[in-house]
C-alpha positions as CSV (number, residue, x, y, z in Angstrom):
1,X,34.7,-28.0,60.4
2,X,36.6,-30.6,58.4
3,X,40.0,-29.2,57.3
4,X,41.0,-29.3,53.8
5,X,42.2,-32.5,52.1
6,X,45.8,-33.0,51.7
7,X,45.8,-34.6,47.8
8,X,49.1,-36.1,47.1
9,X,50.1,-38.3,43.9
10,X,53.6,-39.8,42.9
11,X,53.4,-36.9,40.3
12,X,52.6,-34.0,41.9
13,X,55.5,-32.0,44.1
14,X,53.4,-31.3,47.7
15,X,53.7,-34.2,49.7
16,X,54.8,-36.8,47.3
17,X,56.6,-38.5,50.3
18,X,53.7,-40.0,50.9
19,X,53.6,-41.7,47.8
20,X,54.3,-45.7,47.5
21,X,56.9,-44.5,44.7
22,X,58.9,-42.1,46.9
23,X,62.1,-43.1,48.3
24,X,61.7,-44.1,51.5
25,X,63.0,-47.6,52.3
26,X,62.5,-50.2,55.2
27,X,63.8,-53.1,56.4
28,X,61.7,-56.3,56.8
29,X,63.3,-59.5,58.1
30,X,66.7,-58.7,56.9
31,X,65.5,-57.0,53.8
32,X,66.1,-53.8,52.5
33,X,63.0,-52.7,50.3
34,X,63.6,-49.4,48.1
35,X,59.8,-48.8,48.3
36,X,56.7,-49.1,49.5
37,X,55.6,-50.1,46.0
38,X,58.4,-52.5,45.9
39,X,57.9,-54.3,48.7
40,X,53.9,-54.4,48.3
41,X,54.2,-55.8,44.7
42,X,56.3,-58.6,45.3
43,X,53.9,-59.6,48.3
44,X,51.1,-60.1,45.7
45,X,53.1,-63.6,45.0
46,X,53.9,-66.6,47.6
47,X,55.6,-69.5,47.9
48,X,59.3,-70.8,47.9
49,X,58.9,-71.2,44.2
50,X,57.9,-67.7,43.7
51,X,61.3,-66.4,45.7
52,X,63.1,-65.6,42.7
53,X,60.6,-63.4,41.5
54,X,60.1,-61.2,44.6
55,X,63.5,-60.8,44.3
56,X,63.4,-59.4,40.4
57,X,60.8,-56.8,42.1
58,X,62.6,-55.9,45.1
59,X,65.5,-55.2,42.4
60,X,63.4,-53.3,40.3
61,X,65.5,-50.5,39.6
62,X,62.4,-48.1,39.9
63,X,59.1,-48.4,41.9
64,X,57.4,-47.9,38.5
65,X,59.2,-51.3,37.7
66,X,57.7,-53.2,40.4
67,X,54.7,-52.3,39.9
68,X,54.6,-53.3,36.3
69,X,56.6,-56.8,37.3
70,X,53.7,-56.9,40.1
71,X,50.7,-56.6,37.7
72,X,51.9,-59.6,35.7
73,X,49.7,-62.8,35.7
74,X,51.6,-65.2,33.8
75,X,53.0,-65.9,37.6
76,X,49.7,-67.1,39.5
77,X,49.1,-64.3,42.9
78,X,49.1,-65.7,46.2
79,X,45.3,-67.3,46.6
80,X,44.9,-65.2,49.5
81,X,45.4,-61.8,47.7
82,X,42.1,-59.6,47.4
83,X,41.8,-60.3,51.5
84,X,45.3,-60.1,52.1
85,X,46.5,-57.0,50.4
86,X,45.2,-54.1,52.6
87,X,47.4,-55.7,56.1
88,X,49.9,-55.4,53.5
89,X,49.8,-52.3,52.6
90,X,49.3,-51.2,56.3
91,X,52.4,-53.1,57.2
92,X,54.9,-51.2,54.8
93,X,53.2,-47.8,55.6
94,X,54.3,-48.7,59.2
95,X,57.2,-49.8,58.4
96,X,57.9,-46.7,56.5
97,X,56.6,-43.6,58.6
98,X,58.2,-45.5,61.9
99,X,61.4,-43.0,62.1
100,X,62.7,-40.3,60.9
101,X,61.6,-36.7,58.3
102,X,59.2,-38.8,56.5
103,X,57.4,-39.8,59.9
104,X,57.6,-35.9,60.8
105,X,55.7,-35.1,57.7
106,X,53.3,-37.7,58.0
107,X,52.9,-36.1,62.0
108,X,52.9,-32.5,60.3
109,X,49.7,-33.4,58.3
110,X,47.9,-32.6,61.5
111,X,44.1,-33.8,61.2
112,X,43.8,-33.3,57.5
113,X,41.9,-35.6,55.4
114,X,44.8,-37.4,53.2
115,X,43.8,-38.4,49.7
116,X,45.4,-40.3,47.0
117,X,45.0,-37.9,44.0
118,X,45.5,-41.0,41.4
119,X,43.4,-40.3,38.6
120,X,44.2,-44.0,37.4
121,X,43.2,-45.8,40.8
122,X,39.7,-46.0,42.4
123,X,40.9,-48.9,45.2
124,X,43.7,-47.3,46.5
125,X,43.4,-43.3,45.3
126,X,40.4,-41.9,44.5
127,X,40.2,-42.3,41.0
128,X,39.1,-40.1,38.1
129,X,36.2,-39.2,39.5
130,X,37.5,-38.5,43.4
131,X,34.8,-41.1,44.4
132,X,37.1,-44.2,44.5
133,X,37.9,-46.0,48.1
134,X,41.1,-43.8,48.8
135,X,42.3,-47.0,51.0
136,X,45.8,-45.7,50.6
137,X,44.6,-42.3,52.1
138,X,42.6,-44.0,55.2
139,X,45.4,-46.4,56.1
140,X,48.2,-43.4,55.9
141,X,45.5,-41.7,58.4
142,X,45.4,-44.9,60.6
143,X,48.9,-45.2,61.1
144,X,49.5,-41.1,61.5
145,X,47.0,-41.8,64.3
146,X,48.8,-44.7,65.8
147,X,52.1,-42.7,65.5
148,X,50.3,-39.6,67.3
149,X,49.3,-41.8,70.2
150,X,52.6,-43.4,70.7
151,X,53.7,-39.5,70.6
152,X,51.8,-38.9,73.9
C-alpha cells in the first residue's frame, strides 16, 4: 500500500521547508545562498560576463525576487540550460537537506510520496491538473533516499 502524498507549496503551512522559497541557506564555493531558488536562478546564466548578474540574484532580497530576475531573457541562459537544470536543482537540494532540522524533516517524511502542490508549475510541481512531472518532488525523494542510506 502506497502511503499518502505529502503535498507541499511555498504557500501552504505543512512542510513548506521543503519549498525552494523557504529559508534554508547553503554554502557553495565560498558562497552563501539565501535559497534554493536563489541559487538555482542565478545558475540558469554562465559566463564571467554574466557574474554581475548572479550576483543581483543571489542578493535578491526575497526568493520570489530571483526567481523573477531568473525568468528574464533580455540576458541570454547558459546554452546548456534545458539539460543542465535538473543536476542543478539536485545539487542545491543536497546542499540544503545535508545538516541539521531541515534534513530531520526531509528524514521524518518516512516513505511518503512528496509532491510539489504548485498549481502554476507542471515541470517542477504538478501543475493545475496534478499531472505535471513533479521533478522537484522525485529529486527531494532521491536525495531523502541517499540521506537514509548514509543514515545506516
Amino acid at each position: 500500500m502506497v502511503a499518502d502524498p505529502i503535498r507541499f507549496y511555498s504557500k501552504t503551512v505543512a512542510y513548506r521547508e521543503l519549498s525552494n522559497f523557504a529559508p534554508f541557506g547553503f554554502e557553495e564555493d565560498g558562497v552563501y545562498w539565501p535559497t534554493v531558488e536563489h541559487y538555482f536562478q542565478a545558475q540558469t546564466f554562465s559566463g564571467s560576463e554574466n557574474d554581475a548578474y548572479r550576483e543581483k540574484i543571489r542578493a535578491a532580497k526575497t526568493p520570489k525576487e530571483a526567481k523573477a530576475l531568473g525568468r528574464t531573457r533580455s540576458i541570454p541562459i547558459r546554452p546548456d540550460w534545458e539539460e543542465a537544470k535538473d543536476s542543478i536543482m539536485l545539487a542545491a537540494l543536497r546542499k540544503k537537506f545535508a545538516t541539521g532540522a531541515v534534513r530531520a524533516l526531509l528524514l521524518a517524511t518516512g516513505d511518503r510520496p512528496l509532491v510539489e502542490a504548485s498549481p502554476f508549475d507542471n515541470y517542477w510541481g504538478c501543475g493545475r491538473s496534478g499531472k505535471g512531472k513533479n521533478r522537484l518532488g522525485q529529486l527531494l525523494m532521491q536525495v531523502r533516499a541517499e540521506l537514509g542510506a548514509f543514515g545506516r
